[in-house]
C-alpha positions as MATLAB code, in Angstrom:
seq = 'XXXXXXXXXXXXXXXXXXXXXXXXXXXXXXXXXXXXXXXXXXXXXXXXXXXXXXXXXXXXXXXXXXXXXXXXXXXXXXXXXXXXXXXXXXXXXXXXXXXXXXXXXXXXXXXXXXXXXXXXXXXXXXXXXXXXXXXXXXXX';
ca = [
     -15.629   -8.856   10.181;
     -18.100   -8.016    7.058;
     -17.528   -6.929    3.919;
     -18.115   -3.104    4.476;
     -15.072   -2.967    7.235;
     -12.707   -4.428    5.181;
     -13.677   -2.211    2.464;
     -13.124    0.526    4.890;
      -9.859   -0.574    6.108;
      -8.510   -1.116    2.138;
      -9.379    2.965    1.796;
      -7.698    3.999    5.292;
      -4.541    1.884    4.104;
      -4.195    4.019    0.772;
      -4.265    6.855    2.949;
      -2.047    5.935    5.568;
       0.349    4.398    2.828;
       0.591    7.874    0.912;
       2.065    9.404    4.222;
       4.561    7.056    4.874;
       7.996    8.547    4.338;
      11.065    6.883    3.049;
      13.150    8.243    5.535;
      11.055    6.089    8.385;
      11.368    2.956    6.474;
      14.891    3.214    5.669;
      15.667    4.079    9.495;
      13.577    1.247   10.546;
      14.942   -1.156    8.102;
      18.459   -0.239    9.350;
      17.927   -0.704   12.995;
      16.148   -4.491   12.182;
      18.939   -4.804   10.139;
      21.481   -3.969   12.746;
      19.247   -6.224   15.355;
      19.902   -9.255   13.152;
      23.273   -8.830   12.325;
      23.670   -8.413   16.655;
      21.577  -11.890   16.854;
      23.982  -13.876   14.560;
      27.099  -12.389   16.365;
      25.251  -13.610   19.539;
      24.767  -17.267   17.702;
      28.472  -17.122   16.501;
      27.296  -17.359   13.073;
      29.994  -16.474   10.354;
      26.889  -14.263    8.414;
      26.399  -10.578    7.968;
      23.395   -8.924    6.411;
      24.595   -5.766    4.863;
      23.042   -2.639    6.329;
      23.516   -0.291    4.024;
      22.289   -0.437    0.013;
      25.276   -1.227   -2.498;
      26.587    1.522   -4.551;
      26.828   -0.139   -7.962;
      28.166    0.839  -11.400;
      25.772    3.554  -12.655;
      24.727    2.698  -16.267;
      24.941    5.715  -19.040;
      22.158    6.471  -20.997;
      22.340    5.876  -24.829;
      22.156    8.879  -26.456;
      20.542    9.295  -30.164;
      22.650   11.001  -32.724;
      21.394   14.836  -32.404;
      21.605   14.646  -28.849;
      23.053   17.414  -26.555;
      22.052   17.264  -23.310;
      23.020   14.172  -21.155;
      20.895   11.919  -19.362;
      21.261   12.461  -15.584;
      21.243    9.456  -13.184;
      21.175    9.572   -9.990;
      24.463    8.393   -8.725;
      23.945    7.335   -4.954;
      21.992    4.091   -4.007;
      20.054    5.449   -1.247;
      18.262    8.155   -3.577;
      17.997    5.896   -6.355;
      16.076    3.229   -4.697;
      13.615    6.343   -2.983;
      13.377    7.460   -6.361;
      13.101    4.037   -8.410;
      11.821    1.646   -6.093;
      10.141    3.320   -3.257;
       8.189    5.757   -4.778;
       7.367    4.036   -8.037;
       6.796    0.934   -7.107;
       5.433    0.508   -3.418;
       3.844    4.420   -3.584;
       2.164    4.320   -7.198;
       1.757    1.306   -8.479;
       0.290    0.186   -4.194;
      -1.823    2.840   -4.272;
      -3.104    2.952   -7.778;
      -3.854   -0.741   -6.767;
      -5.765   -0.025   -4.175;
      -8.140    2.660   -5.995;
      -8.992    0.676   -8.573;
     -10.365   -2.025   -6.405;
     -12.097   -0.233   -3.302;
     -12.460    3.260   -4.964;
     -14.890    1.926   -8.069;
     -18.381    3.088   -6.713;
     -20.413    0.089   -8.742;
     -18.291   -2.563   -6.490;
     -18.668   -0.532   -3.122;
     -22.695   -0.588   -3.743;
     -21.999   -4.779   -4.299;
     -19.732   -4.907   -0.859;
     -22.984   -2.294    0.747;
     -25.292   -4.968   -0.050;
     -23.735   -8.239    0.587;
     -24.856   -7.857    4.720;
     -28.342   -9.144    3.238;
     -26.892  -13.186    2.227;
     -25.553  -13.206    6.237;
     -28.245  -15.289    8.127;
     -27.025  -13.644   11.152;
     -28.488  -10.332   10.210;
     -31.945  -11.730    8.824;
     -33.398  -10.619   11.849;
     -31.926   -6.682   11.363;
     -33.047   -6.996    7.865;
     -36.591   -7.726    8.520;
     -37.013   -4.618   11.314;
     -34.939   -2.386    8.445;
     -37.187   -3.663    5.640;
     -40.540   -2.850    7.836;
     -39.104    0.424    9.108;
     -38.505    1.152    5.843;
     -41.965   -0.042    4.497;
     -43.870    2.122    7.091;
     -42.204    5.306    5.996;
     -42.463    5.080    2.375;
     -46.455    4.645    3.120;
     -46.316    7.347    5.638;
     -44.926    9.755    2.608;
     -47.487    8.497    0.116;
];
């Protein structure tokens, strides 16, 4: 694989992460969850894997003196870790990621040109370069 198709494939996986929805991952991550906790029954294993997120003890927001509204937080687990976890971190900061290293036009141009060091494609390189010779003198 060169340099230009992995390139490519870094830019399709920003776009195929920014259409992946929650709801898939959390039904998928229930049913493997479910699968495992079958497998140790199977193995008479004294384990469970919990299948569903914990609802923990919601922290209040410190308020400043002056304050009259509330702070809102979102009270069950499942939303919270779409909202907090999901979407922040494997959605933003993933994707942001990803643009700043294959998106940056100077370092595609680098990736564009590294074919040329392969000794394997000397041989396309020297037909591309004379192809390329003969119609730049054609034009002058």
């Amino acid at each position: 694989m060169d340099y230009l198709s992995a390139w490519n494939m870094g830019l399709s996986a920003k776009q195929q992460l920014q259409t992946v929805k929650f709801e898939d991952v959390h039904r998928t991550a229930v049913t493997f969850v479910s699968g495992v906790n079958l497998c140790l029954l199977q193995q008479e294993l004294d384990i469970e894997v919990e299948s569903e997120l914990r609802e923990g003890r919601v922290p209040r927001t410190k308020r400043q003196p002056g304050e009259l509204a509330a702070d809102s937080r979102l009270q069950d687990a499942v939303t919270r870790f779409r909202v907090e976890v999901f979407r922040k971190v494997v959605v933003d900061q993933v994707t942001t990621i990803i643009v700043e290293r294959f998106s940056v036009m100077p370092n595609r141009q680098i990736v564009q040109d590294t074919p040329c060091l392969d000794p394997r494609r000397f041989s396309e390189l020297i037909l591309t370069m004379a192809y390329h010779a003969e119609n730049s003198m054609e034009k002058l």
